[in-house]
C-alpha positions as CSV (number, residue, x, y, z in Angstrom):
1,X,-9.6,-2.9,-38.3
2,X,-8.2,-2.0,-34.8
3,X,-9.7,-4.2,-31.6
4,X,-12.0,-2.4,-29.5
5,X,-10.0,-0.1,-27.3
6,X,-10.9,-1.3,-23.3
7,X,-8.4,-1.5,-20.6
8,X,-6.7,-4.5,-21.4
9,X,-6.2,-3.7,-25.1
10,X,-5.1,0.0,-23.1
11,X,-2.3,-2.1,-21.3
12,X,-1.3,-4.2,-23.9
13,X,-0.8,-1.4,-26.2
14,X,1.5,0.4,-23.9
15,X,3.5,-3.0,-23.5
16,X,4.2,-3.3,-26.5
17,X,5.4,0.2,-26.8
18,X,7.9,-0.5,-24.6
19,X,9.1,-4.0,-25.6
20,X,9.5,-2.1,-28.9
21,X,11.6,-0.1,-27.3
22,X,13.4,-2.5,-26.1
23,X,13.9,-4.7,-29.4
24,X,15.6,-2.5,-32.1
25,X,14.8,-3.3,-35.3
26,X,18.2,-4.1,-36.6
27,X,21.2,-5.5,-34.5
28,X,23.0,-2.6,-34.6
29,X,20.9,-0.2,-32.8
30,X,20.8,0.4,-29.4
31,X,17.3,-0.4,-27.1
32,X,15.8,3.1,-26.3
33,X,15.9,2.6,-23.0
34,X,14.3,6.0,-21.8
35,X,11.4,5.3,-24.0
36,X,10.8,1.9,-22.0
37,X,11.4,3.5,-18.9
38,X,8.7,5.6,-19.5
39,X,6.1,3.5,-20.9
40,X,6.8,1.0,-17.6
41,X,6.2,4.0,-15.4
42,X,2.8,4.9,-17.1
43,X,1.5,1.0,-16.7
44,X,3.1,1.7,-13.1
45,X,0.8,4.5,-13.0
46,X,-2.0,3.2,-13.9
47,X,-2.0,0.0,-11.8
48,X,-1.4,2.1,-8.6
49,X,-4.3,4.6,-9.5
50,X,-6.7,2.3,-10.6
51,X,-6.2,0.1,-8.0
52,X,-9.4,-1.8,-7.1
53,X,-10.9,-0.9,-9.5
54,X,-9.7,-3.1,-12.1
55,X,-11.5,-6.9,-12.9
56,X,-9.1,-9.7,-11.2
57,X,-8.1,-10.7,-14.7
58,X,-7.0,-6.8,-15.9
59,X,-5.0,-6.8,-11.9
60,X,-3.1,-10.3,-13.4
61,X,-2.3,-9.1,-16.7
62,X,-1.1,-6.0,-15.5
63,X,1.4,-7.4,-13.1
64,X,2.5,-10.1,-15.5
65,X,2.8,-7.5,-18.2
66,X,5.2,-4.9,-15.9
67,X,7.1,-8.2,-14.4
68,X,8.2,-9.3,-18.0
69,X,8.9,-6.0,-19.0
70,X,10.6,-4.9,-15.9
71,X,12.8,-8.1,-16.3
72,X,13.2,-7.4,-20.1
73,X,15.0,-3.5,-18.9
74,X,17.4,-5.2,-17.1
75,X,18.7,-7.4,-19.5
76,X,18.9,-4.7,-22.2
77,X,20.4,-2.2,-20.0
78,X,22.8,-5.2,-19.2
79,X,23.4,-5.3,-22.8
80,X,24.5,-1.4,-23.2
């Protein structure tokens, strides 16, 4: 049974759209790193329209979730 679609589930969702991205399956694929790119600019999207309107705990995970996955881009596009 899928969780209860609300705006953290929302977020999370699209994160882990993009670390998938990221994180090819087998070793010798490449990350899709247009794929990432874009799911990062929808949560970037998202926090900048729904800004204050968003509980202090959605704001944190938010930034949390687009700092890791920011930092994870860099190190895969290092990696190509």
């Amino acid at each position: 049974m899928l969780p209860k679609i609300d705006v953290t589930t929302f977020f999370l969702s699209i994160s882990q759209a993009a670390m998938q991205a990221l994180q090819p399956e087998k070793a010798t694929d490449k990350p899709h790193l247009e794929m990432a790119k874009h799911n990062i600019d929808l949560l970037e999207l998202l926090q900048e329209k729904m800004k204050g309107n968003l509980t202090p705990n959605e704001s944190e995970l938010l930034t949390h979730l687009l700092f890791q996955l920011r930092m994870s881009f860099v190190q895969a596009e290092k990696k190509t």
